[in-house]
VOTOR-507093 format. One record per atom (N, C-alpha, C): residue number from 1; atom name; z negated, y negated, x negated. Coordinates in Angstrom, 3 decimals, padded with zeros to 6 digits. Atoms other than C-alpha are relative to their C-alpha. Example, Ala and Ser with C-alpha at 12.3 -4.5 7.8 and 13.67 -1.06 7.14 Angstrom:
residues 2
     n   atom         up      north       east
     1      N    000.000    001.190   -000.890
     1     CA   -007.800    004.500   -012.300
     1      C    000.000   -001.200   -000.900
     2      N    000.060    001.190    000.820
     2     CA   -007.140    001.060   -013.670
     2      C   -000.730   -001.090    000.770
//
This chain:
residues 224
     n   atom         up      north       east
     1      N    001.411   -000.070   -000.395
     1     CA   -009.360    016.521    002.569
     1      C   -000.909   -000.779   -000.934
     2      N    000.270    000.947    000.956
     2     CA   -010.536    014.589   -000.590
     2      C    000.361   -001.292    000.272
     3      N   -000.330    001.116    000.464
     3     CA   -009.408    011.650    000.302
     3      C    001.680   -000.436   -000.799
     4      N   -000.985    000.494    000.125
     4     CA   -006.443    011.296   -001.621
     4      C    001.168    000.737    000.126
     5      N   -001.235   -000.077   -000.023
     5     CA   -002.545    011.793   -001.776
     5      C    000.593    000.174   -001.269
     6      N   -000.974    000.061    001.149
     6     CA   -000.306    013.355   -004.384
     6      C    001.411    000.228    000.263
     7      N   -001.109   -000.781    000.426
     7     CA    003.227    013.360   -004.996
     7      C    000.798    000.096   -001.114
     8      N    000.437    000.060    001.613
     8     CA    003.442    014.934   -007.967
     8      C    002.185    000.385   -000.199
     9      N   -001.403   -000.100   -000.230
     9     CA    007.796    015.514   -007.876
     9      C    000.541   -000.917   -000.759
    10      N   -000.739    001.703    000.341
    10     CA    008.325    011.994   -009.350
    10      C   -000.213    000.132   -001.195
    11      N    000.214    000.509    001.292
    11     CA    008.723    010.701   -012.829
    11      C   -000.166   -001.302   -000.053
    12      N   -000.248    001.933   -000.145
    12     CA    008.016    006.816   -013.785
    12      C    000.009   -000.511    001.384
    13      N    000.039    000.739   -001.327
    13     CA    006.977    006.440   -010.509
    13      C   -000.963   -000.680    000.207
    14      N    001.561    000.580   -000.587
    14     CA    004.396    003.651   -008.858
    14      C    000.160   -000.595    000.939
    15      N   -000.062    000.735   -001.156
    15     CA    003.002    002.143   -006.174
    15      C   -000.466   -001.194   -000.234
    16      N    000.122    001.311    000.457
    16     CA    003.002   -001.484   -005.971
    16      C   -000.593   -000.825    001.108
    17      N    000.378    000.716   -001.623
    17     CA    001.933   -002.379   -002.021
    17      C   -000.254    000.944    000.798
    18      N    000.401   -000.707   -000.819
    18     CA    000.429   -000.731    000.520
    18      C   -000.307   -000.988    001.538
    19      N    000.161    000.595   -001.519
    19     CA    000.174   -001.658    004.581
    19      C   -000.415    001.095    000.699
    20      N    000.254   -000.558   -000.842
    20     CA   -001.478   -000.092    007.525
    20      C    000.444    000.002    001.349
    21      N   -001.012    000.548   -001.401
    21     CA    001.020    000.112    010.893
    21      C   -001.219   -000.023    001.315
    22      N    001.542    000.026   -001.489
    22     CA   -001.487   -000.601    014.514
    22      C    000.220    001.356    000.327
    23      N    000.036   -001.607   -000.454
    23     CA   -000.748    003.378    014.967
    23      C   -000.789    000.834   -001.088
    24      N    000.675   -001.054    000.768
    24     CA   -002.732    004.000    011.861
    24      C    000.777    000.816   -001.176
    25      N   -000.721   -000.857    000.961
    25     CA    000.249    005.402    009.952
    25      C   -000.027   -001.205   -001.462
    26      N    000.095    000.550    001.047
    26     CA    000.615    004.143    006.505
    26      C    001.067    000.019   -001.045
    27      N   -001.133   -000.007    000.649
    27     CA    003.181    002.412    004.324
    27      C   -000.132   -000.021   -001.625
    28      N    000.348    000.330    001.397
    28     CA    003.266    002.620    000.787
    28      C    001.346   -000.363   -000.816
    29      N   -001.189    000.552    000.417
    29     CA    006.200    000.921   -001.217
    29      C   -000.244   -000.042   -001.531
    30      N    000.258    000.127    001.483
    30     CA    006.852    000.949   -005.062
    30      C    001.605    000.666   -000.348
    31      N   -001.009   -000.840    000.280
    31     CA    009.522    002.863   -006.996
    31      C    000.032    001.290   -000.505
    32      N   -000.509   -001.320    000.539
    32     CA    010.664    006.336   -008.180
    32      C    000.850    000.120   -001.023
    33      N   -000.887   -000.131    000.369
    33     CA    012.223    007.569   -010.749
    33      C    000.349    001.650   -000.714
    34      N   -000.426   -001.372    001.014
    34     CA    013.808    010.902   -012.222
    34      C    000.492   -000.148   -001.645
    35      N   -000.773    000.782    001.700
    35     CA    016.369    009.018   -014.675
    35      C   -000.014   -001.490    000.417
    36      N   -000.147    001.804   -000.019
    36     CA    017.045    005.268   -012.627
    36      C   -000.748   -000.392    000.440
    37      N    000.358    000.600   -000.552
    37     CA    014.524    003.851   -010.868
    37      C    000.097   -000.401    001.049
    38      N   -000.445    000.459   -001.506
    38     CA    014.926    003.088   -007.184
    38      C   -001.385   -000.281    000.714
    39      N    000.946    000.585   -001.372
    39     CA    013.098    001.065   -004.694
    39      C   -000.344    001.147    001.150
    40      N    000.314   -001.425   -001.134
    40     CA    011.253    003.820   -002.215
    40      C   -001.593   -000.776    000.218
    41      N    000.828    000.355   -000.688
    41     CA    009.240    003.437    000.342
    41      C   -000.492    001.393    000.982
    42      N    001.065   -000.724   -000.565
    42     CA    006.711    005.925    002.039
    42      C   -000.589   -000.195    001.206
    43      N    000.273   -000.110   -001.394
    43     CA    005.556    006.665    005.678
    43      C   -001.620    001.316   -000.020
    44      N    000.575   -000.831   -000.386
    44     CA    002.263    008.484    005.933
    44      C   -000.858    000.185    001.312
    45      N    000.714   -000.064   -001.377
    45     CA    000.646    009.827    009.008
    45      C   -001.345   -000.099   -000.416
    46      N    001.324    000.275    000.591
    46     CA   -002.729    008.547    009.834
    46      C   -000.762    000.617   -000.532
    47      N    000.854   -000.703    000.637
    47     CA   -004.381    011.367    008.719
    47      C    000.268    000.298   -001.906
    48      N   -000.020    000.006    001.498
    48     CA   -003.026    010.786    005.074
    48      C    000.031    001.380   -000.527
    49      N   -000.441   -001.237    000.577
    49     CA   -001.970    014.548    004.773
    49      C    001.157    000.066   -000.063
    50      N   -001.489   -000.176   -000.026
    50     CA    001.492    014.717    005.623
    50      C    000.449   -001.443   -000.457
    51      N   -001.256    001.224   -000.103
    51     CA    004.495    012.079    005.308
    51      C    001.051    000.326    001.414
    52      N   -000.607   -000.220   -001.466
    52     CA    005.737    011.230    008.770
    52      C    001.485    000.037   -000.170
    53      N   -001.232   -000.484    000.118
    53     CA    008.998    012.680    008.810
    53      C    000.973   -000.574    000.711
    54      N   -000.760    000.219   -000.340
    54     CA    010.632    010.551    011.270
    54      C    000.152   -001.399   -000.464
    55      N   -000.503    001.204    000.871
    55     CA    010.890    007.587    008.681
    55      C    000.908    000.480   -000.945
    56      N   -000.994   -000.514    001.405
    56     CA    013.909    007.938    006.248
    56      C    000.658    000.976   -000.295
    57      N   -000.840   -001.649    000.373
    57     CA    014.757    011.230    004.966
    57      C   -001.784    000.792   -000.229
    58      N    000.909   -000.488    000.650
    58     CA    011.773    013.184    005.420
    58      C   -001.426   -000.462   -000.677
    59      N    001.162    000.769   -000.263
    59     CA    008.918    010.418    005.707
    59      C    000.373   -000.987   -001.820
    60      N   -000.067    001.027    001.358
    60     CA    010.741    007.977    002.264
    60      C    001.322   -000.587    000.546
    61      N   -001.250    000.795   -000.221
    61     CA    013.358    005.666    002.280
    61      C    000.147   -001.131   -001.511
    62      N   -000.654    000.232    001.493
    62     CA    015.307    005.115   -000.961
    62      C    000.701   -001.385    000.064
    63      N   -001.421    000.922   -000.562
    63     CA    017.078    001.622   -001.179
    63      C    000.640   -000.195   -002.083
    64      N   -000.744   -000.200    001.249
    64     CA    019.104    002.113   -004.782
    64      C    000.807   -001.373   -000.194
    65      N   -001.348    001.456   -000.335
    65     CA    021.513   -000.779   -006.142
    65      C    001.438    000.823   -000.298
    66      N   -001.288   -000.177   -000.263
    66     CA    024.909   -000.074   -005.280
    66      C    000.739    000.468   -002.059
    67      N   -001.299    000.294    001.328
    67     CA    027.630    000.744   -008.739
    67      C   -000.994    001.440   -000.962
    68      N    000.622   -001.279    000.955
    68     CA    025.215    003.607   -010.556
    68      C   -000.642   -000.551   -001.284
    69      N    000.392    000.185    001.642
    69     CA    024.872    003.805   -014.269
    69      C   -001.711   -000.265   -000.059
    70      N    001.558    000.438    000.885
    70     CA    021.766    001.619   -015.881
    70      C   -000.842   -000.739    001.505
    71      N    000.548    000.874   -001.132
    71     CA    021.499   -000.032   -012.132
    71      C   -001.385    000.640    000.686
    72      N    001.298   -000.284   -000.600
    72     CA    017.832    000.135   -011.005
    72      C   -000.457   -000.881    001.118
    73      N    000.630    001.358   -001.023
    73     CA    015.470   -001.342   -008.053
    73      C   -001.231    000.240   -000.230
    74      N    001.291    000.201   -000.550
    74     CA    011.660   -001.725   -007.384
    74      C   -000.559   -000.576    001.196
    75      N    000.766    000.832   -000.662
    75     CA    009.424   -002.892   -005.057
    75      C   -001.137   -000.042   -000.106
    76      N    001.365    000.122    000.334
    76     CA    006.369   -004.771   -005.267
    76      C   -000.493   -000.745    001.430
    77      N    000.778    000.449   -001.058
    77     CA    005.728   -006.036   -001.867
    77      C    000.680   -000.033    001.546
    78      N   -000.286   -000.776   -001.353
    78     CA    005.663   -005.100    001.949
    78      C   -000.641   -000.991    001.023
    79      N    000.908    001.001   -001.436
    79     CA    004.877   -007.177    005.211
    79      C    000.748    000.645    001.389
    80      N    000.211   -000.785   -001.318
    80     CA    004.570   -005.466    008.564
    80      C    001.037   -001.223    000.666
    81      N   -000.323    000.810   -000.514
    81     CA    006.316   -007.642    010.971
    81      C   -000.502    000.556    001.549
    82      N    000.595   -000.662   -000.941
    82     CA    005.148   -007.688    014.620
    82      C    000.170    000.640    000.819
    83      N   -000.981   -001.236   -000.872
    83     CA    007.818   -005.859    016.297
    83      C    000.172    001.245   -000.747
    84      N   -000.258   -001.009    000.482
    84     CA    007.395   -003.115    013.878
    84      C    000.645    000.678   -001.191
    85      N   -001.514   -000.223    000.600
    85     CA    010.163   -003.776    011.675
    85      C   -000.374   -000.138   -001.667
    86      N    000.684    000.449    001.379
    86     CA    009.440   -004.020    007.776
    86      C    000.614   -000.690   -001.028
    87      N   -000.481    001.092    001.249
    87     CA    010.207   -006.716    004.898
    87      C   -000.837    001.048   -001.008
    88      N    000.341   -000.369    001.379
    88     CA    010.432   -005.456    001.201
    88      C    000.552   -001.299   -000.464
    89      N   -000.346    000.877    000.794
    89     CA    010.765   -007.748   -001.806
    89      C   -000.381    000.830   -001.306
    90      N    000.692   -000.202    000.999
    90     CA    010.648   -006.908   -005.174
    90      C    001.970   -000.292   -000.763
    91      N   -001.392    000.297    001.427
    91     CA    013.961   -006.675   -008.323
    91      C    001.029    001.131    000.863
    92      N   -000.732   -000.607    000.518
    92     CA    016.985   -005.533   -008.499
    92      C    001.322   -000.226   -001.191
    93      N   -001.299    000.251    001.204
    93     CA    019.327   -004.586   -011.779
    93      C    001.575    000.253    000.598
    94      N   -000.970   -000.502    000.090
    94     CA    022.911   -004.860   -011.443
    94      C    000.875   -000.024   -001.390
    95      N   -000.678   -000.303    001.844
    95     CA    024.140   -003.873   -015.087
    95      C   -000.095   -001.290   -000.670
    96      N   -000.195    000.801    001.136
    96     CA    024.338   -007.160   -016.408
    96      C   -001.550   -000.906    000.521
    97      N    002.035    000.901    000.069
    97     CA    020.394   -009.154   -014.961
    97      C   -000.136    000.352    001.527
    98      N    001.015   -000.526   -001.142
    98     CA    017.877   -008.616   -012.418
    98      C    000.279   -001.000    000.843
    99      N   -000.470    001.356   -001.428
    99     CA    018.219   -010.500   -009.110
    99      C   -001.418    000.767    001.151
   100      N    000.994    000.145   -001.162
   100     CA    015.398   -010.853   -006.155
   100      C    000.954    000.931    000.784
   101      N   -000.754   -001.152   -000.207
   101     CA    016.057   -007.856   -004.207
   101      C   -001.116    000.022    001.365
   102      N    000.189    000.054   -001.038
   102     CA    014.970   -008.328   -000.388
   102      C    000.729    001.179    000.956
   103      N   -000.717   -001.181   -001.481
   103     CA    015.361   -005.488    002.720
   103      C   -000.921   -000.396    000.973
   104      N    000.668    000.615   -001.451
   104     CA    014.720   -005.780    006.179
   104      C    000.323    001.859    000.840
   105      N   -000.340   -001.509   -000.031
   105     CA    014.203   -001.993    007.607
   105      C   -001.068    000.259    001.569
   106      N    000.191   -000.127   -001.488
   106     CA    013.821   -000.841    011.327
   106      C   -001.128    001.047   -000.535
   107      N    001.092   -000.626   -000.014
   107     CA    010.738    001.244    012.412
   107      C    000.452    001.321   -000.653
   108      N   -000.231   -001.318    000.088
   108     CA    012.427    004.490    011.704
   108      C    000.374   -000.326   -001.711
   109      N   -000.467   -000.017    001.355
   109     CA    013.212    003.465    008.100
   109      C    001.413   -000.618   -000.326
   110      N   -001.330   -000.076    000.366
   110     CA    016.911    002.932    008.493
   110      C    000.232   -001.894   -000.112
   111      N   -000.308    001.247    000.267
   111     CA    018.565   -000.271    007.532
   111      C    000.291   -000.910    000.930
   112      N   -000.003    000.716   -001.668
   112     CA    018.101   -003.452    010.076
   112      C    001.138   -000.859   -000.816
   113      N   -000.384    000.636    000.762
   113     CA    021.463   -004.688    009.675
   113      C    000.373   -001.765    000.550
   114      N    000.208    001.243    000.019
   114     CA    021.078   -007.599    011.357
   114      C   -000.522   -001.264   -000.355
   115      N    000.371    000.837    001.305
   115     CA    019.488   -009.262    008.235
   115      C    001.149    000.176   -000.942
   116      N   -001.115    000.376    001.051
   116     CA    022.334   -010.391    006.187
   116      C    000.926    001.267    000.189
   117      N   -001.029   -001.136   -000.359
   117     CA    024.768   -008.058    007.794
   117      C   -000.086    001.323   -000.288
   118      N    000.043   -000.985    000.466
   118     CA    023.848   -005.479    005.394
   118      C   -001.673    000.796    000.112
   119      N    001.360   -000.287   -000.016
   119     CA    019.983   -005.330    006.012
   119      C   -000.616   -000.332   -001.269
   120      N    000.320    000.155    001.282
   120     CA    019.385   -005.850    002.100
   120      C    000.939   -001.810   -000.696
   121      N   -000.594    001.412    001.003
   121     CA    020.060   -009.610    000.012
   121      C   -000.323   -000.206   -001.159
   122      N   -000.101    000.707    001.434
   122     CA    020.194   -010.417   -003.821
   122      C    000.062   -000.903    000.038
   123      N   -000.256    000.877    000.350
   123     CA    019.942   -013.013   -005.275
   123      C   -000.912   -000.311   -001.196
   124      N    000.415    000.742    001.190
   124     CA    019.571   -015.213   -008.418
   124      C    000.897   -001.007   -000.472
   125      N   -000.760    000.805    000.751
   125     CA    020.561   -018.115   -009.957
   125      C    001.211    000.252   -000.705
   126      N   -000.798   -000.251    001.244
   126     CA    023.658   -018.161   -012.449
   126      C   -000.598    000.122   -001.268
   127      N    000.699   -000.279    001.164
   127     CA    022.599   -016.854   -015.996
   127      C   -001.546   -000.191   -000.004
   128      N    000.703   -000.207    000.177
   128     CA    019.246   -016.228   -015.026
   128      C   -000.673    001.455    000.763
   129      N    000.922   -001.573   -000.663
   129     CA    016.701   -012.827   -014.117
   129      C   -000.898   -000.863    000.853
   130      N    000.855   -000.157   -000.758
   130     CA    014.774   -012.819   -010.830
   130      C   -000.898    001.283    000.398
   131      N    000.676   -000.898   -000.131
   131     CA    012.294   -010.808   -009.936
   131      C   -001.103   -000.538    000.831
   132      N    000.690    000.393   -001.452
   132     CA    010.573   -010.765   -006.461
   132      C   -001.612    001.178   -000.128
   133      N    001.102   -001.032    000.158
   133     CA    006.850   -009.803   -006.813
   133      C   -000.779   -000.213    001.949
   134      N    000.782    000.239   -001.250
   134     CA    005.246   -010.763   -002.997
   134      C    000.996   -000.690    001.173
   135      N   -000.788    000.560   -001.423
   135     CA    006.711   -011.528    000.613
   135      C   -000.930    000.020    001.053
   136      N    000.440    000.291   -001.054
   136     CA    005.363   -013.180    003.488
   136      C    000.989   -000.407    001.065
   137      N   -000.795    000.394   -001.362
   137     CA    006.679   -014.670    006.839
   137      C   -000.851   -001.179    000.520
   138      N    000.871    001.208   -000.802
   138     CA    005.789   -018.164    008.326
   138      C    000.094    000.516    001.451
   139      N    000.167    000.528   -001.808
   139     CA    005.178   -018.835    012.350
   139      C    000.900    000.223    000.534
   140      N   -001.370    000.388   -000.327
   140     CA    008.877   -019.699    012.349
   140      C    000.715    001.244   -000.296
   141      N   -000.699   -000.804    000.383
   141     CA    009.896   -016.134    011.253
   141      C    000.735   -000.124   -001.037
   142      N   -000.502    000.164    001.241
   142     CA    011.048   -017.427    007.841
   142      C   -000.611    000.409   -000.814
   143      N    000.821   -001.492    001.243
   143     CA    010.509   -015.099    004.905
   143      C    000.244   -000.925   -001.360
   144      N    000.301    000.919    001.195
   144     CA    008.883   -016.617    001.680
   144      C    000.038    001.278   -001.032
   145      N    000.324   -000.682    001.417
   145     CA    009.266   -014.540   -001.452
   145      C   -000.058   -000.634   -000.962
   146      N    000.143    000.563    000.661
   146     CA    007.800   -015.365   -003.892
   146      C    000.062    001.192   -002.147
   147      N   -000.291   -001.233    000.560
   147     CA    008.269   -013.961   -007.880
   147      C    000.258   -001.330   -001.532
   148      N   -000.323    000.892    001.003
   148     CA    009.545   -015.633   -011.235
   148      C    001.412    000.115   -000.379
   149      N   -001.347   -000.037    000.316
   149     CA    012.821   -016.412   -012.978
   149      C   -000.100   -000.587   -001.538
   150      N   -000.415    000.584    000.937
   150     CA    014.431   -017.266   -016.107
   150      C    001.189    000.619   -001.047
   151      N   -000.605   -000.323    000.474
   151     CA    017.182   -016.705   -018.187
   151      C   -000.623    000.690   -001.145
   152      N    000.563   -001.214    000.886
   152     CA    016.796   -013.430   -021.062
   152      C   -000.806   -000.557   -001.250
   153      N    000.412    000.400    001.759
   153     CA    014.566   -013.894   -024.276
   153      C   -000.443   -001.381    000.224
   154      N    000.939    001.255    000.077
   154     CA    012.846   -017.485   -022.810
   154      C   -000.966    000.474    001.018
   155      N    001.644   -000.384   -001.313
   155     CA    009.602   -018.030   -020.534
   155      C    000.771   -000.266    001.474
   156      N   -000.079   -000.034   -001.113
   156     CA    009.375   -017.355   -017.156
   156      C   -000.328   -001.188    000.992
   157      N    000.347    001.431   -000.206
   157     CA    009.003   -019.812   -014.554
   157      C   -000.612    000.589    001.588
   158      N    000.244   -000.102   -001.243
   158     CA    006.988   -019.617   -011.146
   158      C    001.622   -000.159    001.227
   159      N   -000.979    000.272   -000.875
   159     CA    010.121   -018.752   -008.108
   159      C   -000.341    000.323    001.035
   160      N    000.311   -000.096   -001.565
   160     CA    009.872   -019.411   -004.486
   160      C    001.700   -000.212    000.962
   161      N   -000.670    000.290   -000.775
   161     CA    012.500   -018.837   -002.303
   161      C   -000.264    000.637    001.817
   162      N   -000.312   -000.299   -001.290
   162     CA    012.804   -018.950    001.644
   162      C    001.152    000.257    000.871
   163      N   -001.018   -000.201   -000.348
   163     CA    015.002   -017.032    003.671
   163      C    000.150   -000.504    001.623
   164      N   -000.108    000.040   -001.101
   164     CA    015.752   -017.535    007.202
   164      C   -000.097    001.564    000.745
   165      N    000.385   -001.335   -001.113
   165     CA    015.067   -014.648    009.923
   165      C    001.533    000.908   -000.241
   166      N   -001.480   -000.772    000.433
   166     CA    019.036   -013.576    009.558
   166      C    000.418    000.201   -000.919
   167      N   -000.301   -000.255    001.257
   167     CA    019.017   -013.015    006.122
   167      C    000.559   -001.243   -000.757
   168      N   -000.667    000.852    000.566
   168     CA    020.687   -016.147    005.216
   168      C   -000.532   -001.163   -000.663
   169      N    000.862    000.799    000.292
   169     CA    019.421   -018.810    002.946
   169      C   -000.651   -001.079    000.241
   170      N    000.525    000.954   -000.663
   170     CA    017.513   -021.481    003.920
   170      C   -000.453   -001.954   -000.471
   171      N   -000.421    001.204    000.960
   171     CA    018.705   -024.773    002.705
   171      C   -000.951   -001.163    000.064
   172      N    001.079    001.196   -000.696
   172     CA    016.083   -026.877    004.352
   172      C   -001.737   -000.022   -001.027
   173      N    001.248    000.115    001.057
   173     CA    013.724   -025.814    001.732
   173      C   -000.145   -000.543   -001.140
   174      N   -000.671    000.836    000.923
   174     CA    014.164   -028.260   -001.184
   174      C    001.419    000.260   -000.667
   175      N   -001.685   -000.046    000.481
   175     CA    017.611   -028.199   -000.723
   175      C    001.207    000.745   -000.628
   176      N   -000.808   -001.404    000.688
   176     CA    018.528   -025.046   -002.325
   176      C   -000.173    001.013    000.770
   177      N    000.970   -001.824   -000.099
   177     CA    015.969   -022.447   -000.553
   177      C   -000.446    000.521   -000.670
   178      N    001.143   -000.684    001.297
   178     CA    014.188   -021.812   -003.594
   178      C   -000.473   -001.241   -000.571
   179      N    001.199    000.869    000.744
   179     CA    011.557   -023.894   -005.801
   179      C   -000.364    000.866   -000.799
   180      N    000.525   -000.880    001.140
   180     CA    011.282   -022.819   -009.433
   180      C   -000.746   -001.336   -001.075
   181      N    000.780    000.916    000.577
   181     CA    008.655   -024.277   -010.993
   181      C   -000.619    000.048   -001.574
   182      N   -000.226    000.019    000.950
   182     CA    008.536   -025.037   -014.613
   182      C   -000.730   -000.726   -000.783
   183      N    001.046    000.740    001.200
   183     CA    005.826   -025.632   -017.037
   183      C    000.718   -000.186   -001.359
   184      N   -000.575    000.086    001.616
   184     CA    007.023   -026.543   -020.597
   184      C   -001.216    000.595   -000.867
   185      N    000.221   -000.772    001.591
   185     CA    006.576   -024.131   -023.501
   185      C   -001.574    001.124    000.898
   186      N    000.993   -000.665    000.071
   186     CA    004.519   -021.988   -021.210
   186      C    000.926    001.149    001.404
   187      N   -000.823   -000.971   -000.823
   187     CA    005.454   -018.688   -018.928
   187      C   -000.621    000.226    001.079
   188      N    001.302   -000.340   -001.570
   188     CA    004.287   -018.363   -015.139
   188      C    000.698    000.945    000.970
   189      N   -000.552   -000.830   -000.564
   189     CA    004.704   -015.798   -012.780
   189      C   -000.583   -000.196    001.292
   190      N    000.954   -000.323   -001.000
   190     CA    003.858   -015.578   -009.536
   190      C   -000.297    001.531    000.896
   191      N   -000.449   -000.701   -000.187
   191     CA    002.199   -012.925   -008.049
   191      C   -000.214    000.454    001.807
   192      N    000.169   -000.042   -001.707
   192     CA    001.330   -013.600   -004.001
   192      C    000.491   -001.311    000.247
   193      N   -001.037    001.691   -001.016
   193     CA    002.867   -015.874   -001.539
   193      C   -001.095    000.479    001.105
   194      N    000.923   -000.282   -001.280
   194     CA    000.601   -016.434    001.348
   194      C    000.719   -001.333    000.767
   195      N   -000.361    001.142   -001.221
   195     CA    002.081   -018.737    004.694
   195      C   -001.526   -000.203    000.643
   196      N    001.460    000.347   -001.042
   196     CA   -001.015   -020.518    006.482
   196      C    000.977   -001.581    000.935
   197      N   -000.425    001.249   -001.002
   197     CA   -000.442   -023.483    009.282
   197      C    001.356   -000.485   -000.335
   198      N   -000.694    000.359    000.455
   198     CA    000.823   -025.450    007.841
   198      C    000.620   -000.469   -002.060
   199      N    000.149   -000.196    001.628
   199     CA    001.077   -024.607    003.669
   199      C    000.499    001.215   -000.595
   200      N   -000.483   -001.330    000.653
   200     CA    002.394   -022.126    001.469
   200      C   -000.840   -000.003   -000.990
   201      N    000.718   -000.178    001.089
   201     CA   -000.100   -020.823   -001.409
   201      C    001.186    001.143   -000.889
   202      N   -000.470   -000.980    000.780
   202     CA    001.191   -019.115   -004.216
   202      C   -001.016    000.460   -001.415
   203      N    001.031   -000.165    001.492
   203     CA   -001.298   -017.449   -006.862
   203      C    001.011    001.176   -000.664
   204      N   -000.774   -000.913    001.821
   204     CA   -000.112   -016.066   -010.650
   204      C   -000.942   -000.237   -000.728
   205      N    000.776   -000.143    001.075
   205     CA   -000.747   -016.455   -013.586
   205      C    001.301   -000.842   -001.200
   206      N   -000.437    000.712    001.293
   206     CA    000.101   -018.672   -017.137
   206      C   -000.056    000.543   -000.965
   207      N    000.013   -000.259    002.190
   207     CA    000.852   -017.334   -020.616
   207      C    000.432   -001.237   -000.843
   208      N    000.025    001.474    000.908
   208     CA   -000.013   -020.430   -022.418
   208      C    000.526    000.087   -001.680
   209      N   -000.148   -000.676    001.178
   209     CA    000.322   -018.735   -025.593
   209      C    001.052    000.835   -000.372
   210      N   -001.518   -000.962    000.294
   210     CA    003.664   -016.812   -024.969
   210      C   -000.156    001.365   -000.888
   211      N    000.403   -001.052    000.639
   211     CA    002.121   -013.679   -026.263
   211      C    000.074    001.186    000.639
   212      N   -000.271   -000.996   -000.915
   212     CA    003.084   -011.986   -022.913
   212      C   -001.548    000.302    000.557
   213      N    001.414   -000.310   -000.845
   213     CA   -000.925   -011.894   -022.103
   213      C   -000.010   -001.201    000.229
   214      N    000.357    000.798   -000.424
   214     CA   -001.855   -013.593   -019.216
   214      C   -001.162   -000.759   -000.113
   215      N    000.921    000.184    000.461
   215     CA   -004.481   -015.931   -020.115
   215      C   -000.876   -001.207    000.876
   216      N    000.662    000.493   -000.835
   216     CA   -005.037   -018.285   -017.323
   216      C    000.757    000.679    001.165
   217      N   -000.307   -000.212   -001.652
   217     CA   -004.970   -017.965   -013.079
   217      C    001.105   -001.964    000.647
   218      N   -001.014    000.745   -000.453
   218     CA   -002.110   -020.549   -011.297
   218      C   -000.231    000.243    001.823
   219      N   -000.003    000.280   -000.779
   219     CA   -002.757   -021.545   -007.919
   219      C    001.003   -001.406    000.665
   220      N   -000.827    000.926   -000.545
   220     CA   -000.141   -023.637   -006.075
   220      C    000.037   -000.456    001.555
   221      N   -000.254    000.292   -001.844
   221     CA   -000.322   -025.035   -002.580
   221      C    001.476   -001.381   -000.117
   222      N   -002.406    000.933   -000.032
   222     CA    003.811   -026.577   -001.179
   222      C   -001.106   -000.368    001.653
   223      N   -000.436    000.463   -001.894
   223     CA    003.962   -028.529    002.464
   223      C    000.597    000.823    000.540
   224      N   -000.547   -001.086   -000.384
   224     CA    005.705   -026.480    004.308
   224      C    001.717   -001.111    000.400
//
């Protein structure tokens, strides 16, 4: 009746994205944690009292990384799609570095597995950490996440990769499906991807100073 929403159950938990479905219900995405961390995602009914119960388990939907132990996920970003269906992006750890950590999840929550067979895709370079902060979708139904990379203990580097609609990568995008972009002696992150016509924007941010504070804004416009 205030206005807001608690659920107070969680430890080390946050929210990192929020969306509104055309029924008014409401998604909220981020992670949880007790002891590991896991990617969870939230269903509330429009009236922002309850959690609609026929998403997930009980109006959440957990996506964990596989093997246990120190393995964690997050998410930092959510895009509606127009059949209903929902894109996450954000990290995931598997014990030894972080990897871009993409799901593709039917209206009811459950896993669409006709994105990369499994509904969920990793990925990262060899010997380096990814980490997926924003996801969009072009015209063409191709999914842009966008996020940074770099191998442990150096600077980060602006990372863009595009997937194709079936989960699979999309080679047609300078030749890899990703674009990591690399300032010298300085650390960039990105932290939105936006698709327009014909352009991809990506805004972050520069630590010129490697002091871990961001100290300028990074705007990028790609061709498509």
């Amino acid at each position: 009746p205030n206005g807001i929403k608690y659920e107070a159950d969680l430890n080390w938990s946050a929210i990192n994205d929020i969306k509104v479905q055309t029924d008014g219900k409401v998604l909220v995405t981020g992670n949880y944690a007790i002891q590991i961390s896991t990617m969870s995602t939230y269903r509330l009914n429009a009236n922002g009292i309850a959690l609609d119960t026929t998403f997930g388990v009980n109006g959440r939907k957990d996506l964990p990384v596989a093997g246990g132990g120190s393995n964690f996920s997050r998410s930092y970003g959510i895009k509606l799609l127009s059949d209903g269906k929902i894109l996450l992006a954000g990290q995931g750890w598997d014990g030894t570095r972080s990897l871009f950590y993409v799901a593709k999840l039917n209206i009811n929550g459950s896993l669409d597995t006709t994105f990369n067979t499994t509904g969920t895709l990793f990925y990262a370079t060899a010997g380096a950490n990814w980490e997926g902060r924003s996801i969009d979708v072009q015209s063409d139904g191709k999914i842009l996440v966008g996020g940074f990379s770099g191998p442990s203990g150096t600077t980060m580097d602006v990372t863009l990769m595009r997937i194709n609609p079936d989960g699979t990568n999309d080679t047609s995008f300078n030749n890899t499906g990703y674009l990591i972009k690399n300032y010298v002696n300085i650390s960039s992150k990105a932290a939105k991807v936006i698709s327009t016509t014909d352009s991809i924007f990506v805004i972050g941010d520069l630590d010129t100073n490697l002091d871990l504070k961001e100290d300028e804004f990074l705007i990028l416009k790609l061709l498509k």
